[in-house]
C-alpha positions as CSV (number, residue, x, y, z in Angstrom):
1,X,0.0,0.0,0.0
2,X,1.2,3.7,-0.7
3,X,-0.6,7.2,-1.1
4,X,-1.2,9.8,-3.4
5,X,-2.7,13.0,-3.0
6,X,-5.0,15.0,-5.6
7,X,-5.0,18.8,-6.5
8,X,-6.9,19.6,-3.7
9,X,-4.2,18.0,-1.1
10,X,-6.4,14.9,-0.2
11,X,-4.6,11.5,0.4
12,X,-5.9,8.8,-1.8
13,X,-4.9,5.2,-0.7
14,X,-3.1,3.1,-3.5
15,X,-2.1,-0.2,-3.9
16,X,0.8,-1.0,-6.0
17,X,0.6,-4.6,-7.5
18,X,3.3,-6.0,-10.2
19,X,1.8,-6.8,-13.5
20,X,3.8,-8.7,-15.7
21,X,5.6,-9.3,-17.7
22,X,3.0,-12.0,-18.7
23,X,3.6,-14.7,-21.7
24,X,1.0,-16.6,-23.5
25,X,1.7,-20.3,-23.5
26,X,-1.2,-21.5,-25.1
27,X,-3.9,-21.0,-27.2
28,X,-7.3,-22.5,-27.1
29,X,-9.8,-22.5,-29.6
30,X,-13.4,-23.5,-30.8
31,X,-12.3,-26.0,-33.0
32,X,-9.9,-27.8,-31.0
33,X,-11.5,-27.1,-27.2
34,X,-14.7,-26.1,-27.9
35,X,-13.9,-22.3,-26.7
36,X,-11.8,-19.8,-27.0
37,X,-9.1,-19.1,-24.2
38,X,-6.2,-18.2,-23.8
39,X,-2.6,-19.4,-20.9
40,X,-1.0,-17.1,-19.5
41,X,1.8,-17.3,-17.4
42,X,3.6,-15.1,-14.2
43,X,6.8,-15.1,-12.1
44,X,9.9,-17.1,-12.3
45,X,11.0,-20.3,-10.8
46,X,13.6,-22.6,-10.9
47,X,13.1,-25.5,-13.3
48,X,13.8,-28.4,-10.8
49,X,10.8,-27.1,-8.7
50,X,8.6,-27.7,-12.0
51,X,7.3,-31.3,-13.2
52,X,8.1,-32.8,-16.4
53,X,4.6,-32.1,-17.9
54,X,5.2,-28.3,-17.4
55,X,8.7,-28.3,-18.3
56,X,7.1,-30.4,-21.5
57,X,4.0,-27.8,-21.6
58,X,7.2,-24.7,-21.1
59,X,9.2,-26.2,-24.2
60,X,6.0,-26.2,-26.6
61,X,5.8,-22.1,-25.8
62,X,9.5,-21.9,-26.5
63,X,9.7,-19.8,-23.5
64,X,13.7,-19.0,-21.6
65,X,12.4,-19.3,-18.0
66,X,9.4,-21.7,-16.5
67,X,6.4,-19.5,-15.1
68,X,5.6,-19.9,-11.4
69,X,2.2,-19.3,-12.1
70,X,-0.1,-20.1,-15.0
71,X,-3.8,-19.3,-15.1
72,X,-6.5,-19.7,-18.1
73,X,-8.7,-16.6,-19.5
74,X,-11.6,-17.1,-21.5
75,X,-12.0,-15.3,-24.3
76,X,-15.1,-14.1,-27.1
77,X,-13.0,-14.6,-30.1
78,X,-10.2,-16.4,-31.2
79,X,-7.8,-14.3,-30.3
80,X,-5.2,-11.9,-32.4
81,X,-1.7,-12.6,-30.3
82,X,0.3,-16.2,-30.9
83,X,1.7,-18.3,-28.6
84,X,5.0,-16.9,-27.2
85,X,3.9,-13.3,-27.1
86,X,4.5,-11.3,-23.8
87,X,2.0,-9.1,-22.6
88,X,3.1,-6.1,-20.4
89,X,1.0,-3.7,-18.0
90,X,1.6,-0.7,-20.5
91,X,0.3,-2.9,-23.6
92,X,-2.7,-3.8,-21.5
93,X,-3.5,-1.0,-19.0
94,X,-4.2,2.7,-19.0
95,X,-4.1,5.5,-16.7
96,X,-7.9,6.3,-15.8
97,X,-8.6,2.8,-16.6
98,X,-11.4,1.0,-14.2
99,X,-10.2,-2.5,-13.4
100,X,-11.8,-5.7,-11.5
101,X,-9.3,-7.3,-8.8
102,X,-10.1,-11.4,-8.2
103,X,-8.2,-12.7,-5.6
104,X,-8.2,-14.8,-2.3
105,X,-9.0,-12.7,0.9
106,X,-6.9,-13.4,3.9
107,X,-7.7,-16.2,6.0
108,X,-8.8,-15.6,10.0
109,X,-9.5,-18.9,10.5
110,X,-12.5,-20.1,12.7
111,X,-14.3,-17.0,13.3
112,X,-17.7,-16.2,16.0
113,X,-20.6,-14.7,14.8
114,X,-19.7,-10.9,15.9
115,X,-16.1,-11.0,14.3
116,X,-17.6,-13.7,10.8
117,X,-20.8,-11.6,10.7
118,X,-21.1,-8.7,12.6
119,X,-23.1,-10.0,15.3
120,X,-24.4,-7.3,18.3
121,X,-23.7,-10.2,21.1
122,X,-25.6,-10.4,24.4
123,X,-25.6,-8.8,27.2
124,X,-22.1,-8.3,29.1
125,X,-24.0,-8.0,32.7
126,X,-26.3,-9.1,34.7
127,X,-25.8,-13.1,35.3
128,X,-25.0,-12.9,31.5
129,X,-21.5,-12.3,31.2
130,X,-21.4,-16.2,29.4
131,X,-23.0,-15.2,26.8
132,X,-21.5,-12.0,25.8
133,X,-20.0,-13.8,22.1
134,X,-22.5,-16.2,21.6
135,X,-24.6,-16.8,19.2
136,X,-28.2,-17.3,20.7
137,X,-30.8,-19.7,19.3
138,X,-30.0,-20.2,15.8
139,X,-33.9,-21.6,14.8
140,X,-37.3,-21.7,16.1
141,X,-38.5,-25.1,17.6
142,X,-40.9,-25.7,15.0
143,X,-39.2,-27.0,12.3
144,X,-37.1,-29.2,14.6
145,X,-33.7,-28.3,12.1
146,X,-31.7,-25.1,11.0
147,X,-32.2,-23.8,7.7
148,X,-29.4,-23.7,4.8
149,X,-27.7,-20.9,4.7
150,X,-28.1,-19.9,8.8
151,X,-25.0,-17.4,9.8
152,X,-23.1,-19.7,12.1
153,X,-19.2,-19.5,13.8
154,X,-16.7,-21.3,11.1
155,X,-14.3,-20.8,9.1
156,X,-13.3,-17.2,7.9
157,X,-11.6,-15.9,5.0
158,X,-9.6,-17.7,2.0
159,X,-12.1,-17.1,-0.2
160,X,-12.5,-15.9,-3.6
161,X,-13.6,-12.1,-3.9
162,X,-13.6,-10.2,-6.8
163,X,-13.8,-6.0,-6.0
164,X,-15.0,-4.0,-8.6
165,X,-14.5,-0.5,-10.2
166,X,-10.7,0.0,-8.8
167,X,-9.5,3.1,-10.9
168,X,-6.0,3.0,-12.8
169,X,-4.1,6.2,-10.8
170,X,-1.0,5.7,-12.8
171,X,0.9,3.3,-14.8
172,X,4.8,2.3,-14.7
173,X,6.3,0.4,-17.4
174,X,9.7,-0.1,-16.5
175,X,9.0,-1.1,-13.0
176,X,5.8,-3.3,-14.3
177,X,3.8,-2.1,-11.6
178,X,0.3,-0.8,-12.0
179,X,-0.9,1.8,-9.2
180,X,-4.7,1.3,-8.0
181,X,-6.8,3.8,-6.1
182,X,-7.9,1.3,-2.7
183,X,-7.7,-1.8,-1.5
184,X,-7.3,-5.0,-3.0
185,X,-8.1,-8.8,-2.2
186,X,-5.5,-11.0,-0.6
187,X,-2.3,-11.0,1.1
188,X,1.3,-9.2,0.4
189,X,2.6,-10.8,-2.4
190,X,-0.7,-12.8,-3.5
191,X,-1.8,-13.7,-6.7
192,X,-4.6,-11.2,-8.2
193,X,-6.4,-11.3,-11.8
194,X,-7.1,-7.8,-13.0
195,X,-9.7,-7.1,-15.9
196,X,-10.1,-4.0,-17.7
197,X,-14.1,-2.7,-17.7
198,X,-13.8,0.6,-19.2
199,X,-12.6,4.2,-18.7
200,X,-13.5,6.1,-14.9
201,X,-14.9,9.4,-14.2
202,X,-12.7,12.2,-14.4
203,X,-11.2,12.4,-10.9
204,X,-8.1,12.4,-8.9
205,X,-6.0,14.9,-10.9
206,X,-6.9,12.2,-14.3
């Protein structure tokens, strides 16, 4: 997380998050796969960390160095760019640009109902100090069973979450990093998808 701050001196929070560089190891289409996608890869590691159906999967892209990640997008079209090509975050991304981050949130573990769902609790006093946290009664007595989808303690976080309308604030090439106004899903140093979905409202000194 960094900062920024506007014309008017007001400090906008901003996420910086690497894009890139980003090769395309395979192509998928309608008449091989039934659909049109496209595998892209991330990151670098060491090639006796990787199997021998990537390495095998790595040679058939002709790529130098084995991605540490690879992940599919589907696509409307069979797409213009060949296997091999590198996409990089100016190529792909824009100041003023309005993006959707996918990613896994942090996990809490197991969680109460005031912390997993922002429960009031009971009452802290009088005789009923044991049941400050707790949940309550979770159902009525006449259908003898609790109903799917009843807020209950469990587990929290490590799931996927996708926030949307994230605006572009700037864009550094030689760095690859891409510098979003707010928060994003997940961890230091997760894994995040980003998707363009169109150009933001004039704002933030854009």
């Amino acid at each position: 997380m960094s900062a920024r701050y506007d014309e008017k001196g007001t400090r906008i929070p901003v996420t910086l998050v690497e894009v890139g560089p980003c090769p395309v190891v395979q192509i998928k289409t309608q008449t091989t796969d039934g659909y049109f996608s496209a595998q892209i890869g991330f990151g670098n590691k060491k090639p006796k960390r990787a199997t021998k159906p990537v390495l095998g999967h790595i040679k058939n892209a002709s790529l130098s160095s084995v991605p540490r990640f690879l992940r599919e997008v589907r696509l409307q079209a069979e797409p213009a760019f060949k296997v091999g090509d590198v996409f990089k975050v100016g190529d792909v991304f824009a100041q003023g640009d309005k993006v959707a981050v996918t990613g896994f949130s942090k996990g809490k573990g197991f969680a109460g109902v005031m912390k997993r769902w922002g429960f009031a609790g009971g009452p802290a006093t009088h005789g009923q100090s044991d049941r400050a946290r707790a949940i309550g009664s979770p159902g009525a007595e006449g259908p003898g069973r609790l109903f799917p989808g009843r807020k209950m303690p469990g587990h929290m976080g490590s799931r996927r979450v996708t926030v949307k309308g994230l605006t572009v604030v700037d864009v550094d090439p030689e760095a690859n990093l891409l510098k979003l106004a707010g928060a994003v899903p997940g961890a230091k140093g997760g894994l995040v998808m980003i998707k363009k979905m169109g150009k933001a409202k004039k704002w933030l000194g854009l």
